[in-house]
TORFI-492968 format. One record per residue (C-alpha): residue in three letters; x, y, z. Coordinates in steps of 0.25 Angstrom, whole numbers, padded with zeros to 4 digits, always signed. Each point is the difference from the previous one (the first is absolute). Layout:
ALAXYZ/...
//
This chain:
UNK+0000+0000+0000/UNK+0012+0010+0003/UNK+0005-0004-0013/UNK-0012+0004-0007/UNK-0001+0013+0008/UNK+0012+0004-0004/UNK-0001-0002-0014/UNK-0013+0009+0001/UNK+0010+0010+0005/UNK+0010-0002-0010/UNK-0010+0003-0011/UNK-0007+0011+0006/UNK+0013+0008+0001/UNK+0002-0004-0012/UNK-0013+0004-0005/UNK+0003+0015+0008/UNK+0013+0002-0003/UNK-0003-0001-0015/UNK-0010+0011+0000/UNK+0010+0009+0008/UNK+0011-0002-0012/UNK-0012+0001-0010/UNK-0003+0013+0005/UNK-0013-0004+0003/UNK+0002+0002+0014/UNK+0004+0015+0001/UNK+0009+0005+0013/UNK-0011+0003+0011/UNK-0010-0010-0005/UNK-0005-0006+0012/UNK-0002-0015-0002/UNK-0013-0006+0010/UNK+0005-0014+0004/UNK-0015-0004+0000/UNK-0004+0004-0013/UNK+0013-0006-0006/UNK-0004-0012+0006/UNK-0014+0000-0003/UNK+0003+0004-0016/UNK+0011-0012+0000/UNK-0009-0011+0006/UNK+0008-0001+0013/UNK+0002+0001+0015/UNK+0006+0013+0006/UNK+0012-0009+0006/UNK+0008-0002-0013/UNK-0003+0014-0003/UNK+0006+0006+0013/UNK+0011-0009-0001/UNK+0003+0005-0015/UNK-0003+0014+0006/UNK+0012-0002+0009/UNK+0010-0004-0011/UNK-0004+0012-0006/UNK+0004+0008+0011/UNK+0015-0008+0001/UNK+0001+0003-0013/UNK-0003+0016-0001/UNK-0013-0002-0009/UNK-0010+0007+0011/UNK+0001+0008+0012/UNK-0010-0003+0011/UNK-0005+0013+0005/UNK-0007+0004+0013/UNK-0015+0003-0002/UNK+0003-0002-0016/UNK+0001-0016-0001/UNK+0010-0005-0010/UNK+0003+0008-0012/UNK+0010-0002-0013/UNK+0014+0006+0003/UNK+0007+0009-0010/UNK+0016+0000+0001/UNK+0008+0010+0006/UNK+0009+0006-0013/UNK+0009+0006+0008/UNK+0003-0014+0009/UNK+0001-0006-0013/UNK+0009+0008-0006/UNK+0011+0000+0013/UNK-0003-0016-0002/UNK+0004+0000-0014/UNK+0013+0011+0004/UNK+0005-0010+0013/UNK-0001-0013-0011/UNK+0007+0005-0010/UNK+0011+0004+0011/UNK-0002-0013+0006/UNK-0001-0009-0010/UNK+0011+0005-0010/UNK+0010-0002+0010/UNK-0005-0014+0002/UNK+0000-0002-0014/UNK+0015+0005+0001/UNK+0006-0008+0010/UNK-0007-0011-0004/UNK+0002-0005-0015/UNK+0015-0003+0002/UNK-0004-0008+0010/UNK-0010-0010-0008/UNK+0001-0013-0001/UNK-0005-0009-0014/UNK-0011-0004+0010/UNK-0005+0013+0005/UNK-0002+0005-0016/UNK-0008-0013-0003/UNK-0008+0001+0013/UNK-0003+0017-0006/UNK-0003-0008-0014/UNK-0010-0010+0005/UNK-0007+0012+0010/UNK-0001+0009-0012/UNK-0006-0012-0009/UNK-0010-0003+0011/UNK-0005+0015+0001/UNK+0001+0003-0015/UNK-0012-0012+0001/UNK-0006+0004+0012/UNK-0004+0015-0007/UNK-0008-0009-0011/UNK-0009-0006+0010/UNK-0011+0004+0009/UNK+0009+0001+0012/UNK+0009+0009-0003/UNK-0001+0010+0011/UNK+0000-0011+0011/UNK+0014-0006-0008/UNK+0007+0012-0004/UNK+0004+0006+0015/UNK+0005-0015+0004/UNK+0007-0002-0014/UNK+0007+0015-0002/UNK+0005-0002+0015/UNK+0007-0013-0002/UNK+0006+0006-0014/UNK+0007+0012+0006/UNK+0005-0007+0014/UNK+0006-0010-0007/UNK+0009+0010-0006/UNK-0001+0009+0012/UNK+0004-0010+0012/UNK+0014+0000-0008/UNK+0003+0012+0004/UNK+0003-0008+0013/UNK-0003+0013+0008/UNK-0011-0004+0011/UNK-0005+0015+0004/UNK+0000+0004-0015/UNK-0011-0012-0004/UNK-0008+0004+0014/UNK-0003+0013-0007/UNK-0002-0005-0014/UNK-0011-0010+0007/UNK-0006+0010+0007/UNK-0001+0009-0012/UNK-0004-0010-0008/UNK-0012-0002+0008/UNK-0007+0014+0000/UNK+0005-0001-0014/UNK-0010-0012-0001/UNK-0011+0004+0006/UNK+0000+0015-0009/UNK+0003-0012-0012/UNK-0013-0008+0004/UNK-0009+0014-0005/UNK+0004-0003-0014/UNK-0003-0010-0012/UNK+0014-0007+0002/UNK-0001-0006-0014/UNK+0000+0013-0006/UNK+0015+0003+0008/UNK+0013+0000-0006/UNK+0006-0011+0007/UNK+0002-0010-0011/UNK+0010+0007-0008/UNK+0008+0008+0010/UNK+0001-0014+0007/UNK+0006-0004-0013/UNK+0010+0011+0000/UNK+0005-0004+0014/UNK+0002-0013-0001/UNK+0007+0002-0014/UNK+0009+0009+0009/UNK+0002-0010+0010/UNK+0004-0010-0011/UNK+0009+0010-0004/UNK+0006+0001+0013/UNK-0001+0016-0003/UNK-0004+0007+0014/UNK-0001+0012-0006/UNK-0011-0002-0010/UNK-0007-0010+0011/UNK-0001+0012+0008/UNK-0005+0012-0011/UNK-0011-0014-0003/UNK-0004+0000+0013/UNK-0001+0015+0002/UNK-0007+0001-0012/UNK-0010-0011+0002/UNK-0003+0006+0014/UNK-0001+0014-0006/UNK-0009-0003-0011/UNK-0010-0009+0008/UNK+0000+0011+0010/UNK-0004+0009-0012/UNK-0012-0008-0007/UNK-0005+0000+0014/UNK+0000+0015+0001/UNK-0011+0009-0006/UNK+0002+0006-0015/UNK+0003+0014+0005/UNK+0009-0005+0011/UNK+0015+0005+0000/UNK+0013-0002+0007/UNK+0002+0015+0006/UNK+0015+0003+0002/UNK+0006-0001+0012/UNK-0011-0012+0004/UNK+0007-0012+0008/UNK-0003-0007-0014/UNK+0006+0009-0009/UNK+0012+0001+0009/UNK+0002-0014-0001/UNK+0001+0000-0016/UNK+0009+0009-0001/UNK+0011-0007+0010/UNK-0005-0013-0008/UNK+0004+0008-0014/UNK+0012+0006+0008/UNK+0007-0013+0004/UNK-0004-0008-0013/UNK+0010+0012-0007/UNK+0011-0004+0008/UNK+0011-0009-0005/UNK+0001-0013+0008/UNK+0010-0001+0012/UNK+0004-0013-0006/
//
């Protein structure tokens, strides 16, 4: 029966988190747990319980007096997110490729294969976090550098849950994965880095609004321009 319970709850969250990417679901929109449950033939149980993975995952704010209502994203959060990742994670990236083994760039392959796959089907959204996380810290984790990857996981979870707003199968993963694993491959930090730093930058952007810039002096632009600053140096080897 708790199995059965909880596959309710995983469609229902399913169900609701589709219409929040959609746009059907507007921030502000308040969702009613009974009249979700009454229009999808169900109890209220799995519906709170998908109500609460909603919540962990930043989709709807429960409000005093107000119930619970869609969540919209906070650009500026996003923004210092996408500006501490680039810092973070290109210096991962770094330290990392010339430490990979024939095993590591095989176990990025097989990852990228498996998301690449995952994005054609009809759970994408649920697949991609897991699949884009065990990409990038299998590269990552050969940094060898323990604080490093404690901040690159925390990042990459907020990262996650502003990620989970979003029709994933629209995103630029598959081919800026390409261009890092080629780098990998390659052994060539340097254009592993400027991959990741442009994949992060450019997810970061089709998440933005149309009108939305980088103002200068922004966390983010500062970050580009010590990421365009180092790439002209020539190399201490």
């Amino acid at each position: 029966m708790a199995s059965i319970q909880r596959r309710a709850a995983d469609l229902v969250f399913e169900h609701l988190q589709e219409r929040i990417v959609s746009g059907e679901l507007a921030p502000g929109d308040k969702l009613d747990p009974t009249e979700i449950a009454a229009d999808l033939g169900l109890s209220r149980t799995p519906v709170r319980e998908a109500i609460l993975r909603l919540d962990s995952e930043g989709l709807v704010n429960r409000l005093p007096y107000r119930g619970v209502v869609v969540a919209g994203i906070d650009l500026r959060v996003a923004e210092e997110i996408a500006a501490l990742r680039i810092h973070m994670e290109t210096l991962a990236a770094t330290l990392a490729v010339p430490r990979l083994s024939e095993q590591d760039i095989a176990d990025m392959r097989e990852t990228h294969t498996q998301l690449t796959e995952s994005l054609k089907g009809d759970y994408a959204q649920r697949e991609f976090n897991e699949l884009n996380r065990r990409f990038h810290m299998t590269l990552y984790r050969r940094a060898d550098n323990a604080a490093l990857l404690r901040v690159i996981e925390n990042l990459a979870s907020q990262a996650e849950r502003i990620r989970m707003h979003f029709d994933l199968r629209q995103g630029p993963a598959q081919p800026h994965h390409e261009a890092i694993l080629r780098a990998c491959e390659e052994r060539d930090a340097a254009a592993a880095a400027a991959a990741t730093r442009d994949h992060i930058l450019t997810a970061h952007q089709a998440m933005m609004p149309d009108d939305h810039r980088i103002e200068p002096g922004s966390s983010l632009a500062t970050v580009l321009a010590v990421a365009d600053h180092v790439q002209g140096l020539p190399s201490c080897t």
